[in-house]
C-alpha positions as CSV (number, residue, x, y, z in Angstrom):
1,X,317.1,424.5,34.7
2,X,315.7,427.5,36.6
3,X,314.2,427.0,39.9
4,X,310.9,428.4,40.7
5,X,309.3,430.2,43.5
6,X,305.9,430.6,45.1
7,X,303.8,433.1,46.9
8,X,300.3,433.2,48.0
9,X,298.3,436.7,47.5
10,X,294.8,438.2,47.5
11,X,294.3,439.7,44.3
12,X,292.6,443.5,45.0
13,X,289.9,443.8,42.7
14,X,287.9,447.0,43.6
15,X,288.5,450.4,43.3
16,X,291.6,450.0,45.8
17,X,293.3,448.1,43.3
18,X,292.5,450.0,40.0
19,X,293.8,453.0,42.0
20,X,297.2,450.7,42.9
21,X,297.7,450.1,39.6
22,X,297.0,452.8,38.0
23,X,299.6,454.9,40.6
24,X,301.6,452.4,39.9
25,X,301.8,452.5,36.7
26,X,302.4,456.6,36.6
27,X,305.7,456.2,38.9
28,X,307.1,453.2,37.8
29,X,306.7,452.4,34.2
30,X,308.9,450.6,33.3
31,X,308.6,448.0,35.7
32,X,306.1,445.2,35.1
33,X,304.0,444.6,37.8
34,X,301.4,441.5,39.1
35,X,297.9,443.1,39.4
36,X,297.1,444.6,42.5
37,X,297.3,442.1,45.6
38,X,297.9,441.7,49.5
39,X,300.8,439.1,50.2
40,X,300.1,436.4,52.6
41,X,303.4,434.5,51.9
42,X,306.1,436.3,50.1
43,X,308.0,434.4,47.5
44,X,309.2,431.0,48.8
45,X,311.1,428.1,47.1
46,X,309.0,425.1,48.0
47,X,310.3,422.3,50.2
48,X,308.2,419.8,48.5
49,X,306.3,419.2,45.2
50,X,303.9,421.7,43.5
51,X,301.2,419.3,44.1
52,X,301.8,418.7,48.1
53,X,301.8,422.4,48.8
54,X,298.6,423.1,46.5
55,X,296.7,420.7,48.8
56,X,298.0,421.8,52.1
57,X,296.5,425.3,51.0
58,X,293.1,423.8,50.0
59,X,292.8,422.0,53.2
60,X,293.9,425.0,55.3
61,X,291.9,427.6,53.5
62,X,288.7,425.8,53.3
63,X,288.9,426.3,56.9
64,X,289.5,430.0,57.2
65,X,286.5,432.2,57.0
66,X,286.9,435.4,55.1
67,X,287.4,438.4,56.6
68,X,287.9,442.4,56.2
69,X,290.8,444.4,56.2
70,X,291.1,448.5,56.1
71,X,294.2,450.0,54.4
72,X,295.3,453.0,56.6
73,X,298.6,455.3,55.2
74,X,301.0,455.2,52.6
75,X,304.3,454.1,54.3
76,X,307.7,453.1,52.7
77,X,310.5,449.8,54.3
78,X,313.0,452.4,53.7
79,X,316.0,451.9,54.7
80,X,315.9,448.4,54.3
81,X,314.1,448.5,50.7
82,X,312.8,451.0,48.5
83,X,309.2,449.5,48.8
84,X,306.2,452.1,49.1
85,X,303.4,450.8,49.7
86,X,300.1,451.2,52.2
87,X,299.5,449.6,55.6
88,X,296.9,447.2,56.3
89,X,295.3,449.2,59.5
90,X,292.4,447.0,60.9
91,X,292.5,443.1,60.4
92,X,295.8,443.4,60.0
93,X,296.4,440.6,63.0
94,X,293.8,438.4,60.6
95,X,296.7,438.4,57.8
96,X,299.6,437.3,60.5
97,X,297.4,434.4,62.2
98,X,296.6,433.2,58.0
99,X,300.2,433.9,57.3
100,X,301.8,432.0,60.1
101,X,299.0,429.1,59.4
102,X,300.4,428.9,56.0
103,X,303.8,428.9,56.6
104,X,303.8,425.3,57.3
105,X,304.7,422.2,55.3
106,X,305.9,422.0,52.0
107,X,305.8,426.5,52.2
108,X,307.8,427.0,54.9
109,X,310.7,428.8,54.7
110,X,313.0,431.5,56.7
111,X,311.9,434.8,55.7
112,X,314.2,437.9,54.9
113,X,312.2,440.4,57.0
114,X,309.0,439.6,59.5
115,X,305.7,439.4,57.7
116,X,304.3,442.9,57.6
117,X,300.5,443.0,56.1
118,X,300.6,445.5,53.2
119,X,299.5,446.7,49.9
120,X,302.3,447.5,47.7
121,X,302.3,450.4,45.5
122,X,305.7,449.8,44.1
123,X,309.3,448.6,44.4
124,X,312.0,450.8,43.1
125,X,316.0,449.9,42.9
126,X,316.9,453.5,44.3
127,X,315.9,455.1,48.2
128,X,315.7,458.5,46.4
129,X,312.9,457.3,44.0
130,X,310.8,455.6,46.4
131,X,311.0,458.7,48.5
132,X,309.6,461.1,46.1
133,X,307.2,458.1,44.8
134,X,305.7,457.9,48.9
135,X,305.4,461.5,48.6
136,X,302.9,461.5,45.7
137,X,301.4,458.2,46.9
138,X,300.4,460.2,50.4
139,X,298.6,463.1,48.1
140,X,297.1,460.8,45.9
141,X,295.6,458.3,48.4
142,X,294.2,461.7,51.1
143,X,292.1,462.3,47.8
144,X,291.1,458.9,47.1
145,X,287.5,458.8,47.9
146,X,286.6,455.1,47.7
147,X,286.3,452.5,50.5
148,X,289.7,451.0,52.0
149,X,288.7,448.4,52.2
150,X,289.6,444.6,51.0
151,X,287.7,441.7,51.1
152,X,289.6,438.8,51.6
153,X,287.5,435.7,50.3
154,X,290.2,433.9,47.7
155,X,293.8,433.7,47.6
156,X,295.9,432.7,44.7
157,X,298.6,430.0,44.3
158,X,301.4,431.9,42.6
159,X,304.9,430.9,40.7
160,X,307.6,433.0,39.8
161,X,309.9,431.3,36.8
162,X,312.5,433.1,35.0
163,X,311.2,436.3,36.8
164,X,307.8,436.0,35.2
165,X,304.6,435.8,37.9
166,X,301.7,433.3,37.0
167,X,298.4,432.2,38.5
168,X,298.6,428.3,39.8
169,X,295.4,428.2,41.8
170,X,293.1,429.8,43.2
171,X,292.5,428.9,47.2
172,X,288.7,429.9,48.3
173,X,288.3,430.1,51.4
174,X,286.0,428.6,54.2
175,X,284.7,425.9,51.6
176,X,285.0,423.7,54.7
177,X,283.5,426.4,56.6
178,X,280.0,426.1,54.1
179,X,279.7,422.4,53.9
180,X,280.0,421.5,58.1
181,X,276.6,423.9,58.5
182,X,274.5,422.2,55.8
């Protein structure tokens, strides 16, 4: 039986993310890819049922209010890993607080490296590849003309089986927020 693991993302669904993907997809081809997305909690066994962390994350998010963030540069966790990807620059203490919040429970875990906010372009197996991939990211996103911006409003519940990334649930946020005013 193969065990499964969890994250929780924001899926980027703007001209950000069609840019992402779409880079992406020109220096890594090979490699299938999620849709564009901001992590909140990297992948995760759970401690508990599927069910008991599902609605610990309802009743935490329908307390969050959503919230901005601006992407700033393309940066790389070279050495460490061959990940390019680009930096959350405002709000970015937003995404800790929610990360940290959510780490609780049946999701919480100890985490290879600390939570750093991020948009990744792509994940490579080799330091030289991710090098000349950040170079053309850099070019690339100076041109890009579009807003960097992300609106975070719904996050989504996802499981990882047999190396294959589905949707569980999606998480709005501040439900509780909307119903204590009326």
């Amino acid at each position: 039986m193969s065990s499964s693991r969890y994250a929780l993302v924001t899926y980027v669904r703007n001209p950000v993310g069609e840019f992402v993907e779409k880079l992406r997809r020109e220096l890594h081809p090979t490699m299938p890819h999620m849709p564009a997305h901001l992590t909140i909690l990297p992948p995760r066994e759970l401690l508990g049922s599927e069910q008991a962390a599902l609605e610990f994350l309802e009743e935490a998010c329908s307390h969050v209010v959503p919230f901005d963030v601006e992407l700033g540069g393309v940066e790389t966790f070279l050495p460490t890993t061959p990940t390019v990807f680009i930096q959350v620059k405002r709000a970015a203490y937003r995404m800790r607080e929610l990360h940290d919040q959510l780490s609780g429970k049946a999701l919480c875990c100890t985490e290879n490296w600390p939570y750093i906010p991020h948009l990744t372009i792509m994940k490579t197996e080799h330091d030289e590849q991710a090098r000349a991939a950040a170079v053309v990211a850099r070019e690339r996103w100076e041109k890009f003309d579009g807003k960097r911006q992300v609106h975070v409003e719904k996050l989504m519940f996802v499981r990882e089986t047999d190396g294959i990334w589905q949707d569980v649930a999606p998480l709005p946020l501040g439900r509780g927020q909307l119903s204590s005013k009326s």
